[in-house]
N, C-alpha and C positions, 0 to 999 in steps of 0.2 A: 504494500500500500504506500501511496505516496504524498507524506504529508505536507501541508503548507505552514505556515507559519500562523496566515492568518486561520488555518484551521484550531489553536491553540491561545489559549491567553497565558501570560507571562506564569500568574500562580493559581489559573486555576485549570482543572482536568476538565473536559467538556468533549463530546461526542464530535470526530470532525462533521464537516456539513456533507460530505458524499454518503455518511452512514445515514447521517441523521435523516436525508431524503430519501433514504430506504426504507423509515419505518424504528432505526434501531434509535433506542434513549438510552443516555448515562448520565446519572447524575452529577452536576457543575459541583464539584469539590475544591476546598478553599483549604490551605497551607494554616497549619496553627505549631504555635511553640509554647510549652508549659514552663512556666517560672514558680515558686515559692512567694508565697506574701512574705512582706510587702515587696518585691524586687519587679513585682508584673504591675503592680501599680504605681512603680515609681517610673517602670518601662511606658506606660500606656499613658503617663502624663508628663514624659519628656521628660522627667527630673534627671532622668539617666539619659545615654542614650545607645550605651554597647552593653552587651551582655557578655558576662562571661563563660567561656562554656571547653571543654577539658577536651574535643573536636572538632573538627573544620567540618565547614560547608560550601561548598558552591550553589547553594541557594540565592536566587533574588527575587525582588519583588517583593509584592502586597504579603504580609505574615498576620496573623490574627494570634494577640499574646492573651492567651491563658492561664488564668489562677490556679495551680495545683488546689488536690486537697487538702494535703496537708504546708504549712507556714512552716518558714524559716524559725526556730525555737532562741535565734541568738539577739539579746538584748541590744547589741549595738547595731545590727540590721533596721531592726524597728525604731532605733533612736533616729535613722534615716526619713521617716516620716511625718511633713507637717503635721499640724495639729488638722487643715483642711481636706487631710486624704487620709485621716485617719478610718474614718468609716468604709471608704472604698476598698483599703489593705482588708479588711475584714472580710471580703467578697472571696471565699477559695471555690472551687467546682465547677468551672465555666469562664466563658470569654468575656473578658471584661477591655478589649481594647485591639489594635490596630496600628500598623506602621508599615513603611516600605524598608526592607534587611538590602545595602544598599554595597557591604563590605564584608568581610571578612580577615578580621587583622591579625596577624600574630604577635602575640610577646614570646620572646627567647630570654628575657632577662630581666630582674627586678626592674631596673631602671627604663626599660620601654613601658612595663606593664604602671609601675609608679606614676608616668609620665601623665597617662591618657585616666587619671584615678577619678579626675572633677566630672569625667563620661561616664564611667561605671560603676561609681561611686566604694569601689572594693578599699578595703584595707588593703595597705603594700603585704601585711604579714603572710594574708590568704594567698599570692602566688607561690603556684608550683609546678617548677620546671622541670622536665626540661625545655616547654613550649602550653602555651597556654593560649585561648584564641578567641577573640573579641567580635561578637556578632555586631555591625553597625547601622543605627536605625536612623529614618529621617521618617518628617510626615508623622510623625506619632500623633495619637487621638483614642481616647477614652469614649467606650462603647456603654451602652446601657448594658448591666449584668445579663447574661445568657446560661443557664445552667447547661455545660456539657461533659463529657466525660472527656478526661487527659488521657496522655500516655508520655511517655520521656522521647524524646529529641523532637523531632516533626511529625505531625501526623493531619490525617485529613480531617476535614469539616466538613460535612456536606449541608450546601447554600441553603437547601430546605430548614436548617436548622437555624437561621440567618435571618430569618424573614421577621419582617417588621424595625431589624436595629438598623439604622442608618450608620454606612459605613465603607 
């Protein structure tokens, strides 16, 4: 089969159009990344704006960031959040936000990973090398809460579960 580009949207899976004139449906599925509260809510309203993650990706595009179940249990984490995003950190279970992953950076060494600290808000002490690697986000935007089920690194959303959040 010979696909086109414009058969395709950057981050979402969709039926090309020669299938789709034959009768065949796929559900439009949309890219999501799970974080720990508060780090998805400090993601989902720009406070941050890289993630840090222990993997490379060659991912781009639209990413829909979701609230694990379970929260980050470390007191200096949560000292990260105003007092006006307090109630949002509280949201785990679901999509709570939206950005474009526009990079993928590496740190090789305290001092790159230190450097870029005021983006990801990490303590220097948390790095750990030999290569650590910095997901980069622009466009960030806070969603109305969406109750859905995570999984660890990328996983799909399907749009039907989308419907009604502006985004």
């Amino acid at each position: 089969m010979n696909w086109r580009k414009s058969d395709l949207h950057r981050s979402s899976l969709i039926i090309p159009r020669s299938l789709a004139r034959k009768g065949f449906f796929m559900a439009r599925m949309h890219l999501a990344l799970s974080l720990k509260q508060p780090w998805a809510t400090l993601l989902a309203h720009g406070r941050k704006t890289i993630e840090i993650r222990r993997w490379p990706t060659n991912r781009r595009g639209r990413i829909l960031i979701h609230a694990a179940r379970i929260p980050d249990p470390r007191p200096e984490a949560w000292a990260l959040v105003p007092d006006e995003l307090r109630e949002h950190a509280q949201q785990v279970g679901g999509i709570i936000g939206v950005g474009e992953l526009n990079d993928c950076l590496v740190y090789r060494t305290l001092e790159g990973f230190t450097a870029d600290r005021e983006k990801h808000l990490n303590d220097p002490s948390w790095f750990q090398g030999p290569v650590m690697y910095g997901f980069a986000f622009a466009n960030l935007k806070a969603l109305p809460f969406r109750r859905y089920p995570g999984w660890m690194r990328f996983f799909d959303v399907e749009h039907s579960a989308l419907r009604g959040i502006d985004g």
